[in-house]
ROBA-968509 format. One record per residue: residue in one letter; x, y, z of N, C-alpha, C, O in turn. Coordinates in Angstrom, 1 decimal. Last residue first. Example, Ala and Ser with C-alpha at 12.3 -4.5 7.8 and 13.67 -1.06 7.14 Angstrom:
+------+--------+--------+--------+--------+--------+--------+--------+--------+--------+--------+--------+--------+
| rest |    n_X |    n_Y |    n_Z |   ca_X |   ca_Y |   ca_Z |    c_X |    c_Y |    c_Z |    o_X |    o_Y |    o_Z |
+------+--------+--------+--------+--------+--------+--------+--------+--------+--------+--------+--------+--------+
|    S |   12.8 |   -2.2 |    7.1 |   13.7 |   -1.1 |    7.1 |   12.9 |    0.0 |    7.9 |   13.4 |    1.1 |    8.0 |
|    A |   13.2 |   -5.7 |    7.8 |   12.3 |   -4.5 |    7.8 |   13.2 |   -3.3 |    7.8 |   14.2 |   -3.3 |    8.5 |
+------+--------+--------+--------+--------+--------+--------+--------+--------+--------+--------+--------+--------+
END
This chain:
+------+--------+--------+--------+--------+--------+--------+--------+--------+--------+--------+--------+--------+
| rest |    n_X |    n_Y |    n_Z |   ca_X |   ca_Y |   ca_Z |    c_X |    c_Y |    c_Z |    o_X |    o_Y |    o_Z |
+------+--------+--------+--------+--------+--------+--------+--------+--------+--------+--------+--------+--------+
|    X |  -42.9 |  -17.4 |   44.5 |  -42.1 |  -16.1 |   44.9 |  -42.6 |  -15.2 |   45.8 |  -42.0 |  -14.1 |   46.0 |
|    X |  -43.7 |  -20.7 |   43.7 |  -43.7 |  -19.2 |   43.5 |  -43.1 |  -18.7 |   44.2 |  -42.3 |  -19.5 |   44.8 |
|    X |  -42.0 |  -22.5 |   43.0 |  -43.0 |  -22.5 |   42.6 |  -43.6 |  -21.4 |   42.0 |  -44.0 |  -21.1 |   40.9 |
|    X |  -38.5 |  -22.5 |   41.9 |  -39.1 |  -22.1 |   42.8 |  -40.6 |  -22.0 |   41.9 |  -40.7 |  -21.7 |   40.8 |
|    X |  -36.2 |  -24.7 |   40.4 |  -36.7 |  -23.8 |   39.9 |  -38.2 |  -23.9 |   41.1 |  -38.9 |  -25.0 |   41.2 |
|    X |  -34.8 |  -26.7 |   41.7 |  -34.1 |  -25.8 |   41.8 |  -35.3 |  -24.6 |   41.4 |  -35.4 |  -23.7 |   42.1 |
|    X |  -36.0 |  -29.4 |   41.4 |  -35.9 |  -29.1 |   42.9 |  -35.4 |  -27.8 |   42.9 |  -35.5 |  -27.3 |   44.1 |
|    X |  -36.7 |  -29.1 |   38.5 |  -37.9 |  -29.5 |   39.9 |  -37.4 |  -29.2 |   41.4 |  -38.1 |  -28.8 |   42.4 |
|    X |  -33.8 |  -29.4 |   38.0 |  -35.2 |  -28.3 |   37.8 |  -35.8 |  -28.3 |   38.8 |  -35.6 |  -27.8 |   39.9 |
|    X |  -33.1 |  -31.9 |   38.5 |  -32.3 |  -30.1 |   39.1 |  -32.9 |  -29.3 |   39.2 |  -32.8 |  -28.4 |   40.1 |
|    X |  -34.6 |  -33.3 |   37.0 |  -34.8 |  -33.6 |   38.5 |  -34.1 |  -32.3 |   39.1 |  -34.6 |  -31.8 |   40.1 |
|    X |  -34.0 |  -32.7 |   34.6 |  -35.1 |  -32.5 |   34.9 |  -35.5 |  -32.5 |   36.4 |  -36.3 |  -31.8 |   37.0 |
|    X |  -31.5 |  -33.4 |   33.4 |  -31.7 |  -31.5 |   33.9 |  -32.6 |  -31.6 |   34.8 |  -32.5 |  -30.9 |   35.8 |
|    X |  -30.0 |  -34.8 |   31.6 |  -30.2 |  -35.0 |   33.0 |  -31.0 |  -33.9 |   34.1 |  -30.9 |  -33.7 |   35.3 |
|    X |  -30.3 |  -34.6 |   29.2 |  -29.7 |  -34.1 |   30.0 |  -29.2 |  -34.4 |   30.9 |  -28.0 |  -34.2 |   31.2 |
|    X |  -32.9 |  -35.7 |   28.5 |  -31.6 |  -36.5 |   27.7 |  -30.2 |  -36.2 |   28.7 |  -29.2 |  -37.0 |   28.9 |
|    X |  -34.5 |  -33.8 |   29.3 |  -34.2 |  -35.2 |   30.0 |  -33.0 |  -35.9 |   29.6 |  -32.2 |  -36.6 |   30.4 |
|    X |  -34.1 |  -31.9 |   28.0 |  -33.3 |  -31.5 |   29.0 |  -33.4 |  -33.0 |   30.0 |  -32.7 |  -33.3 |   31.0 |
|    X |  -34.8 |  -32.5 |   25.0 |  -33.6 |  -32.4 |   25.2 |  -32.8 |  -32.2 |   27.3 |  -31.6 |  -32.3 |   27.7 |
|    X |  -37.6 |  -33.3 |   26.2 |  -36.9 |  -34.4 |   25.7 |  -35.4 |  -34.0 |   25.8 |  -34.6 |  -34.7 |   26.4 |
|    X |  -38.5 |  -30.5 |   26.5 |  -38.6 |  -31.5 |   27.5 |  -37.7 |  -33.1 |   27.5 |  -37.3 |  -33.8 |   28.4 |
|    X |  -38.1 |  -29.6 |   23.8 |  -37.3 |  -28.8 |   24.8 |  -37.1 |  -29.9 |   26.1 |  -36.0 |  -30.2 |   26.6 |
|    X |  -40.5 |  -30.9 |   22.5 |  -39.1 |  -31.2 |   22.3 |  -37.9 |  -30.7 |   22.9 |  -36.8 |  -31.1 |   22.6 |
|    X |  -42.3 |  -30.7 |   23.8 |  -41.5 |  -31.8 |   24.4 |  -40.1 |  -32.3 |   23.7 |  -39.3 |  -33.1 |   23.9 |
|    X |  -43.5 |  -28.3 |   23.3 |  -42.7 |  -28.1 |   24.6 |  -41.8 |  -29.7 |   24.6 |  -40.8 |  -29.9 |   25.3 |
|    X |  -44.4 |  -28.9 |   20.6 |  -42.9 |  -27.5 |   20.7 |  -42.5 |  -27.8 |   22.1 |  -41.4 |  -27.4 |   22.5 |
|    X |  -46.1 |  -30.4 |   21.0 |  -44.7 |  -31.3 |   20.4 |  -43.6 |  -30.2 |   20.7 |  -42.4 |  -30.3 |   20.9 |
|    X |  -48.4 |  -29.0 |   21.8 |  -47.8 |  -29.8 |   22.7 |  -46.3 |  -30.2 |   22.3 |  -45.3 |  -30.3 |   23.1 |
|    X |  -48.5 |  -25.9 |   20.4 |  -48.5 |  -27.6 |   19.9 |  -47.6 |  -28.3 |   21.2 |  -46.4 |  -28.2 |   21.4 |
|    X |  -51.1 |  -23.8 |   22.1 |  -49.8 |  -24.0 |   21.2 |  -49.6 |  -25.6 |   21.3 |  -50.2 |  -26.4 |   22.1 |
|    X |  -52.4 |  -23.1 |   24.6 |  -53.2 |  -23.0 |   22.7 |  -51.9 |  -23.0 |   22.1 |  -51.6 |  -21.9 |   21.5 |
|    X |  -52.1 |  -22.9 |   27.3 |  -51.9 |  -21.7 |   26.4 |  -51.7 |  -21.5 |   25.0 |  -51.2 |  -20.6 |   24.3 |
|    X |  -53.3 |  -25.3 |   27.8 |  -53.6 |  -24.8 |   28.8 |  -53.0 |  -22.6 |   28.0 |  -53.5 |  -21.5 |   28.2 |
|    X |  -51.7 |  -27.3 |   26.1 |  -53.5 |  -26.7 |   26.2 |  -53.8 |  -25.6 |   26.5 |  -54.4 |  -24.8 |   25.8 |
|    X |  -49.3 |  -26.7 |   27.5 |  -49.3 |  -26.4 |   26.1 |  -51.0 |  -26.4 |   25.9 |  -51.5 |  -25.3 |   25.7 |
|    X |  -50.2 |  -27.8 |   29.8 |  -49.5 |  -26.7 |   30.0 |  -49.7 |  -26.0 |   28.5 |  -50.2 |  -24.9 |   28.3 |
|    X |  -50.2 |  -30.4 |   28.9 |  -51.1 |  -29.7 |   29.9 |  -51.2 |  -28.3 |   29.6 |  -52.3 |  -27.7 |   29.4 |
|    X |  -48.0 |  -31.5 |   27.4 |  -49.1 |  -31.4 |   27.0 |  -50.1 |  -30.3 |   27.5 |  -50.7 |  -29.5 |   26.7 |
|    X |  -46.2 |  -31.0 |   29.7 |  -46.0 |  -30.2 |   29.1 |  -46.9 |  -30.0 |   28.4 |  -47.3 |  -28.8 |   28.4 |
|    X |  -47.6 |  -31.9 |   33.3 |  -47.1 |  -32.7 |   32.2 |  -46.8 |  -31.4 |   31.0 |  -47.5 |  -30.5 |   31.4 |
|    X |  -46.3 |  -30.5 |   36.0 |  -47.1 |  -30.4 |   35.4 |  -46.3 |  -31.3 |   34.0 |  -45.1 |  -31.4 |   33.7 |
|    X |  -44.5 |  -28.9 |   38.4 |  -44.8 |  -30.5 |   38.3 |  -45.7 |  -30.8 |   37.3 |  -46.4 |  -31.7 |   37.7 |
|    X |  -43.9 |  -26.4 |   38.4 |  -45.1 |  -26.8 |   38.6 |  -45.4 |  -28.0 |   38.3 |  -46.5 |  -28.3 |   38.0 |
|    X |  -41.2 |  -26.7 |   36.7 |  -41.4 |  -26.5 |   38.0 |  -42.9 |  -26.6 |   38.3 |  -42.7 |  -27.6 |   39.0 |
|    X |  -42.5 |  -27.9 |   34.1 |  -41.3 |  -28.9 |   35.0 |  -41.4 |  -28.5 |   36.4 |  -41.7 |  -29.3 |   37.3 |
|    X |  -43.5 |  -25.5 |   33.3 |  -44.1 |  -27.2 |   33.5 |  -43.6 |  -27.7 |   34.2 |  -44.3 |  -28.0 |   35.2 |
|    X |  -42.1 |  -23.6 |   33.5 |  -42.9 |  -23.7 |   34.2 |  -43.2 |  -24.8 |   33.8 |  -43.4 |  -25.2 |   35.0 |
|    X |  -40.3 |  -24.9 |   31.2 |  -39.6 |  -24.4 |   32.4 |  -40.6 |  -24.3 |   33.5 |  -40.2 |  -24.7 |   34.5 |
|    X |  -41.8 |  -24.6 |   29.0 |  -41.0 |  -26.2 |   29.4 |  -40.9 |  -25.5 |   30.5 |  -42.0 |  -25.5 |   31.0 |
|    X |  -41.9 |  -21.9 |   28.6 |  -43.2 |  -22.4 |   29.6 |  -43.0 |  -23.8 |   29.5 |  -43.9 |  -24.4 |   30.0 |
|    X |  -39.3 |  -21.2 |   27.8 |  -39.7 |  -20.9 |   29.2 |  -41.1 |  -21.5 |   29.8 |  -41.4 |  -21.6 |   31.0 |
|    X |  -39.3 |  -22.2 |   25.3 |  -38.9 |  -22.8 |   26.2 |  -38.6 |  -22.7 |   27.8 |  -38.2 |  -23.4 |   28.6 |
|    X |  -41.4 |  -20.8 |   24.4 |  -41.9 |  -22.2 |   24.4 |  -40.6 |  -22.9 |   25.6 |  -40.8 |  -23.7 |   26.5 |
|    X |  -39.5 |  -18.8 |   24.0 |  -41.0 |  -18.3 |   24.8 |  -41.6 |  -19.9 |   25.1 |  -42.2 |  -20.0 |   26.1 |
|    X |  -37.9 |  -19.4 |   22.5 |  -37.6 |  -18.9 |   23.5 |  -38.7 |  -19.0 |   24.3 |  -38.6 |  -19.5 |   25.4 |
|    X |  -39.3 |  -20.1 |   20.1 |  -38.5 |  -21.1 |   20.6 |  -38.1 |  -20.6 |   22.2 |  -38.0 |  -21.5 |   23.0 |
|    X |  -40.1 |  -17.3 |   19.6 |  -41.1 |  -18.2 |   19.7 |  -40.7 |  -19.3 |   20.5 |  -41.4 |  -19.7 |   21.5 |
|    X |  -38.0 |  -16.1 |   18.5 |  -38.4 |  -15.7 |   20.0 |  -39.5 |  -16.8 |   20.3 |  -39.7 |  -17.1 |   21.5 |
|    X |  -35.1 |  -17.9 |   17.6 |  -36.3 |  -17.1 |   17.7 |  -37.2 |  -17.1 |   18.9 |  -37.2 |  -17.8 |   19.9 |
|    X |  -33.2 |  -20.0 |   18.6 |  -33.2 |  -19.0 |   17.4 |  -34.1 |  -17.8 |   17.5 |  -33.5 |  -16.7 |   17.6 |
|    X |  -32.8 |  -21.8 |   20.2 |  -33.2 |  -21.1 |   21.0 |  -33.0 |  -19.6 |   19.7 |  -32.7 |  -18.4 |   20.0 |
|    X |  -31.4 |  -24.4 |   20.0 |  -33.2 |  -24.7 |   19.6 |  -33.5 |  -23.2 |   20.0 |  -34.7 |  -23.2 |   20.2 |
|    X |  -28.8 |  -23.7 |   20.4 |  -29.0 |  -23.5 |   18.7 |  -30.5 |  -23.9 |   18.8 |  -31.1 |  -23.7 |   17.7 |
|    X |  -28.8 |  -23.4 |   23.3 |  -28.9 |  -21.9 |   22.6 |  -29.1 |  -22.3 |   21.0 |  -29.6 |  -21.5 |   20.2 |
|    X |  -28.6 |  -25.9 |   24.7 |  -29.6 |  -25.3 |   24.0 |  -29.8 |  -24.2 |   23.3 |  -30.7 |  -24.1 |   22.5 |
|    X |  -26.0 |  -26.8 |   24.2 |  -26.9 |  -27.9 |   23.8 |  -28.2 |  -27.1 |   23.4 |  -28.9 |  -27.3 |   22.4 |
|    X |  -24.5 |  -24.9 |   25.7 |  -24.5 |  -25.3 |   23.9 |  -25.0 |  -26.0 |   23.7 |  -24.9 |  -26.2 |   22.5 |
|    X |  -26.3 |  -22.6 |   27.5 |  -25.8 |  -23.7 |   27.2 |  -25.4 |  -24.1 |   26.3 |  -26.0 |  -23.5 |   25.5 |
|    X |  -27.7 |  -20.3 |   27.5 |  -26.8 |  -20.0 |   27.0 |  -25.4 |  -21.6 |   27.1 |  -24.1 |  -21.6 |   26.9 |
|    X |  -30.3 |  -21.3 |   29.3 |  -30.2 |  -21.2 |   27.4 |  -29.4 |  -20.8 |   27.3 |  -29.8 |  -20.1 |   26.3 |
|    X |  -29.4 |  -21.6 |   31.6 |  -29.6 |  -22.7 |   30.8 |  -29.7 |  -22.2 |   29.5 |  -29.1 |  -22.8 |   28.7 |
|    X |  -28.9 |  -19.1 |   32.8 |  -27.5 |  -20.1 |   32.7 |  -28.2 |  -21.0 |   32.2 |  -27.4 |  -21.9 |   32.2 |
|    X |  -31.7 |  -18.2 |   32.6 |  -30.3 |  -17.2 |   31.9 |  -29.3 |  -18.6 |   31.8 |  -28.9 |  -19.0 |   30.7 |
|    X |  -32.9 |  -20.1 |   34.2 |  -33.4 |  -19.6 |   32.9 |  -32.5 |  -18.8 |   32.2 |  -32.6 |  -18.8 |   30.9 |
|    X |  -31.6 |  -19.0 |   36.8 |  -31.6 |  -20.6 |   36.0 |  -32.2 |  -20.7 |   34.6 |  -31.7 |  -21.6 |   33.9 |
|    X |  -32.6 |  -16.4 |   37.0 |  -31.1 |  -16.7 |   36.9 |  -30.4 |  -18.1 |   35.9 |  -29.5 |  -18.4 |   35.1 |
|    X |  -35.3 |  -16.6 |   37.2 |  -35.1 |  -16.1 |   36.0 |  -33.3 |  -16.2 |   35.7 |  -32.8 |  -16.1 |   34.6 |
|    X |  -35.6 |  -18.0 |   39.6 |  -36.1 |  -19.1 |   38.4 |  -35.6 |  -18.1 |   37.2 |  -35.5 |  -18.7 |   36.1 |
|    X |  -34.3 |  -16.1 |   41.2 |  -33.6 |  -17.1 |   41.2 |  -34.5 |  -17.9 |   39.8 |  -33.7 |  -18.5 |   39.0 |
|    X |  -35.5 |  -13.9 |   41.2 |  -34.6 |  -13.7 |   40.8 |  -34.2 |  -15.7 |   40.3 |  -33.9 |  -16.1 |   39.2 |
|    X |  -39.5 |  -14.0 |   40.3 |  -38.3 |  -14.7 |   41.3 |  -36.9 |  -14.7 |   40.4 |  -36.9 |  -15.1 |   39.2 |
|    X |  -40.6 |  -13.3 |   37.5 |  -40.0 |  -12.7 |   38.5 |  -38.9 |  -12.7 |   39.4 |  -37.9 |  -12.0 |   39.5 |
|    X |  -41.8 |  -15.4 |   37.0 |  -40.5 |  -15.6 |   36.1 |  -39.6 |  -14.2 |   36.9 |  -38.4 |  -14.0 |   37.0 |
|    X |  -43.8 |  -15.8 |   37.8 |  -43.5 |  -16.9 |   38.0 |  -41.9 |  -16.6 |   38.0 |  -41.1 |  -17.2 |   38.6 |
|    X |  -45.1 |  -13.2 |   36.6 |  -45.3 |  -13.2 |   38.0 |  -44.3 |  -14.4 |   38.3 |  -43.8 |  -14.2 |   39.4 |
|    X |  -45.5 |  -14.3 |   33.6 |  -44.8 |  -13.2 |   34.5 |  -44.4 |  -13.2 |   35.8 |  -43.2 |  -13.2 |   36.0 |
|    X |  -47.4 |  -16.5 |   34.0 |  -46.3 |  -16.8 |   33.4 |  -45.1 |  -15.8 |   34.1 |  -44.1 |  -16.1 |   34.8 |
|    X |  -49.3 |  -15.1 |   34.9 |  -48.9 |  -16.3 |   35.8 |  -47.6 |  -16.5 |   35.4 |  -46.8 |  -16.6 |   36.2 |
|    X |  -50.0 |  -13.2 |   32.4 |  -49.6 |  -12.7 |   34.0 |  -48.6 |  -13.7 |   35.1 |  -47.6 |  -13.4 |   35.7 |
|    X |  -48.5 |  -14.7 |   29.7 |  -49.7 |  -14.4 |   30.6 |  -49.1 |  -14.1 |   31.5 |  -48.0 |  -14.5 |   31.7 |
|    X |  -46.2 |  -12.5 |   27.7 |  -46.7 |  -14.2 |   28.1 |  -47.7 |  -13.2 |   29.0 |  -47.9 |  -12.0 |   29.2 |
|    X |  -44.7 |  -11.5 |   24.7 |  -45.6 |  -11.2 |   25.8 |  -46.2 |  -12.8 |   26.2 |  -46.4 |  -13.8 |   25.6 |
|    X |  -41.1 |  -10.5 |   24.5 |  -42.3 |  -11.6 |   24.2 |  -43.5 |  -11.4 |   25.1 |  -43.3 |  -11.2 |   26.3 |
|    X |  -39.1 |   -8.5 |   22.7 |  -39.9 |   -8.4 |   23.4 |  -40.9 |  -10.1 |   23.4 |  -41.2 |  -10.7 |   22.4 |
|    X |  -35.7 |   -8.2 |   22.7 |  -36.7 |   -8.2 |   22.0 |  -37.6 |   -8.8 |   23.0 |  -37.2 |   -9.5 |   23.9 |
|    X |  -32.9 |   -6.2 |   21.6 |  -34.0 |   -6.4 |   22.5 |  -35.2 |   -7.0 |   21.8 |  -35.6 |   -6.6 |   20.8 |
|    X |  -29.6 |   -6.8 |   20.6 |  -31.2 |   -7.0 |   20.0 |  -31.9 |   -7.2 |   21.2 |  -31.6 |   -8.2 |   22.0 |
|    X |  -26.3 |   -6.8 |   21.2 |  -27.6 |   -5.7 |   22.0 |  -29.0 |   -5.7 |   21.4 |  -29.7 |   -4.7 |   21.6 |
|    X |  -25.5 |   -7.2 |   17.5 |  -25.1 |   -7.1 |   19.2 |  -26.7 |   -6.4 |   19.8 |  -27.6 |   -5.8 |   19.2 |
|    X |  -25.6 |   -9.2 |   15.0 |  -26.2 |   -8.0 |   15.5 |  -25.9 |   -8.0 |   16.7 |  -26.1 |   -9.1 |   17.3 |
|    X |  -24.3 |  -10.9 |   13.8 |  -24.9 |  -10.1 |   12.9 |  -25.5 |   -9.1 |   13.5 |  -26.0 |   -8.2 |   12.9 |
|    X |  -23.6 |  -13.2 |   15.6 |  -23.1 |  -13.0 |   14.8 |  -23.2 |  -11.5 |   14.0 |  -22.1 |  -11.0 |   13.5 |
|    X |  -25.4 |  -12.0 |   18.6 |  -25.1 |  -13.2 |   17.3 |  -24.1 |  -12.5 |   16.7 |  -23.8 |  -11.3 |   17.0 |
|    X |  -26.9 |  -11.5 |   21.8 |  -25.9 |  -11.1 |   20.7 |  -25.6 |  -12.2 |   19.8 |  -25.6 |  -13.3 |   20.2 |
|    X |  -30.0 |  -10.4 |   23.1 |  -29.1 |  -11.3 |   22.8 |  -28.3 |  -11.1 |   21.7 |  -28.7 |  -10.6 |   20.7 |
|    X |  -32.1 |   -9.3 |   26.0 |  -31.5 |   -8.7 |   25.1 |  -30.5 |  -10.1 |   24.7 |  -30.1 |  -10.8 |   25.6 |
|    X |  -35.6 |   -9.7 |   26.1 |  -34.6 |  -10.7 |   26.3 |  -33.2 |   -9.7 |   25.5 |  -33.4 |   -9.5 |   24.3 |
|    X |  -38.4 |   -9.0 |   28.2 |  -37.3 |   -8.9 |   27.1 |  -36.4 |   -9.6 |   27.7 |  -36.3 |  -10.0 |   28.8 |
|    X |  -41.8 |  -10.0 |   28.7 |  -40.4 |  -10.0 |   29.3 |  -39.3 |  -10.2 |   28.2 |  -39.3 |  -11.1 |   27.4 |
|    X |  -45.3 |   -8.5 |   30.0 |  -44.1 |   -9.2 |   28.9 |  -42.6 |   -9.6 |   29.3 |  -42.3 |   -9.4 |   30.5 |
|    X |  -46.6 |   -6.9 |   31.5 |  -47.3 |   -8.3 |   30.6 |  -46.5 |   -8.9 |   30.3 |  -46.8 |  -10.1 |   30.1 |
|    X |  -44.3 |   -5.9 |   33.2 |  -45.7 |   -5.8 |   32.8 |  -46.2 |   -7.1 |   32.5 |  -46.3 |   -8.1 |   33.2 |
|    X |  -41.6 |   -6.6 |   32.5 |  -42.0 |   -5.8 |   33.0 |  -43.5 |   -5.8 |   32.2 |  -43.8 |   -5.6 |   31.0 |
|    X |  -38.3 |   -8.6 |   33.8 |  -39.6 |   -8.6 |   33.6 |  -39.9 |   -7.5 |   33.5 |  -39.0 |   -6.8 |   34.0 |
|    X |  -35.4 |   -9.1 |   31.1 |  -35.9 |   -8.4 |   32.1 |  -37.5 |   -8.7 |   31.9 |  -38.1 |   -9.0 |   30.8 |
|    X |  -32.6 |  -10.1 |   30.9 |  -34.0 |  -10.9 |   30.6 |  -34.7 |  -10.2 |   31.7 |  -34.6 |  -10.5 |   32.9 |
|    X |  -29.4 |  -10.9 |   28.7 |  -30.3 |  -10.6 |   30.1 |  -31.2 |  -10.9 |   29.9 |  -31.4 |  -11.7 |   29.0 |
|    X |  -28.1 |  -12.1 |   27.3 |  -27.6 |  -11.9 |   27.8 |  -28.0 |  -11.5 |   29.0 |  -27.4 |  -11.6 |   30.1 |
|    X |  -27.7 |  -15.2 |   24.8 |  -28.5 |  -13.9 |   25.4 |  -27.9 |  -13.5 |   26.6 |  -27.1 |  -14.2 |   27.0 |
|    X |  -26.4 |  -15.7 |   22.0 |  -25.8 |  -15.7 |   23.3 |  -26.8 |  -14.7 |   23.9 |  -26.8 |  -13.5 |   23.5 |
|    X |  -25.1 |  -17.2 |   18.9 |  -26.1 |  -16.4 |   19.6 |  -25.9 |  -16.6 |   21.1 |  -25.2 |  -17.6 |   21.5 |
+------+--------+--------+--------+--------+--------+--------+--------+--------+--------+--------+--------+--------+
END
């Protein structure tokens, strides 16, 4: 699998991605305003394109769910914020952000993030 773009608009933000079995699948995830507005800035949505087409991440990055969990690891880390927090903060299982959070420390990612991915826009 391989996404390819990642457009904002409105409430939501597509993601078009190609696999094995299907080329050009749009598909839609709706996140909160903040989340939107965040993901805007060309540059946090560019670092978000060249990290999930990584090999380490694109196989946790199956579904859209895994996608959507792994963009709000993404606002955690840039908002200096613990993942738990964050994962309260939008009623989903703390463990889905740390397991994204665990793979990009193992990385080394975390500190690139923080300094690379912009607060706001």
């Amino acid at each position: 699998m391989r996404i390819r773009d990642i457009e904002v608009d409105g409430d939501a933000i597509y993601y078009t991605r190609d696999s094995r079995r299907e080329r050009n699948r749009r598909v839609k995830i709706t996140l909160n305003s903040e989340i939107v507005k965040w993901l805007k800035c060309g540059q946090n949505k560019s670092i978000i394109l060249n990290l999930s087409n990584r090999n380490g991440i694109i196989e946790k990055l199956e579904n859209p769910r895994a996608f959507k969990n792994f963009i709000l690891t993404l606002y955690a880390i840039s908002k200096s914020r613990r993942p738990y927090k964050v994962a309260m903060e939008f009623g989903i299982s703390h463990e889905q952000l740390y397991r994204h959070y665990r793979y990009l420390e193992k990385a080394g990612l975390i500190e690139y993030l923080r300094d690379s991915l912009l607060d706001c826009c």
